[in-house]
N, C-alpha and C positions, 0 to 999 in steps of 0.2 A: 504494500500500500504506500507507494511512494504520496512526497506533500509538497507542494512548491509554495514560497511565500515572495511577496512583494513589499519592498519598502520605500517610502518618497526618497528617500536620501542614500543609504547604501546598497552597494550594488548586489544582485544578487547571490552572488561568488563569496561576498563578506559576511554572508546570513549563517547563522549555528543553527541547526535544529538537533532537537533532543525530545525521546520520547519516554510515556510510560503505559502503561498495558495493567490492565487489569481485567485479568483472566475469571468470567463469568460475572462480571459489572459486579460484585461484593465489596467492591468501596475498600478494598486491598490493591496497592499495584505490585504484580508480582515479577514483571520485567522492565529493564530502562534499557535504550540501545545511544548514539546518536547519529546522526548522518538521514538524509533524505527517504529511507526505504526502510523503515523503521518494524512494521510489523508485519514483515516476512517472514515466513513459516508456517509451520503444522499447529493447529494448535485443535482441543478437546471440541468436541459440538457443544452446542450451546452462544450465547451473546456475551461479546468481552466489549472492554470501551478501549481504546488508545486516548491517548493525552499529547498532544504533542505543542512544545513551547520553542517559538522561533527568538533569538537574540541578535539585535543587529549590533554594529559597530559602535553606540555610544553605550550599547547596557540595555535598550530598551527591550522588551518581552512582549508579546502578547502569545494567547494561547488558544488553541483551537482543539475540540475533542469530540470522538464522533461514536458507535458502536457498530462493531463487523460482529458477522456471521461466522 
């Protein structure tokens, strides 16, 4: 599940992304990876959430979070 972000100011080469997983949405997250393709793999049936938090070049964050199948 790759995640592209955009920012007014830094390019997007400068962008950090980092993720976290939480396996069957139980409000635990039970993996963190970083880099752009963050929740690749196998994982149990059932609905998990990802978390993923992008950081540009002054510090700033925001974060985006969604749930897969």
């Amino acid at each position: 599940m790759p995640i592209e972000a955009q920012d007014d100011f830094s390019a997007s080469q400068f962008l950090t992304y980092e993720n976290e997983i939480d396996i069957f949405s139980n409000g635990s997250f039970n993996l963190a990876g970083i880099g752009q393709d963050g929740a690749n793999g196998i994982y149990p049936t059932g609905t998990h959430l990802i978390l993923w938090t992008v950081t540009d070049e002054c510090g700033n964050q925001d974060q985006c979070a969604y749930s897969f199948f």
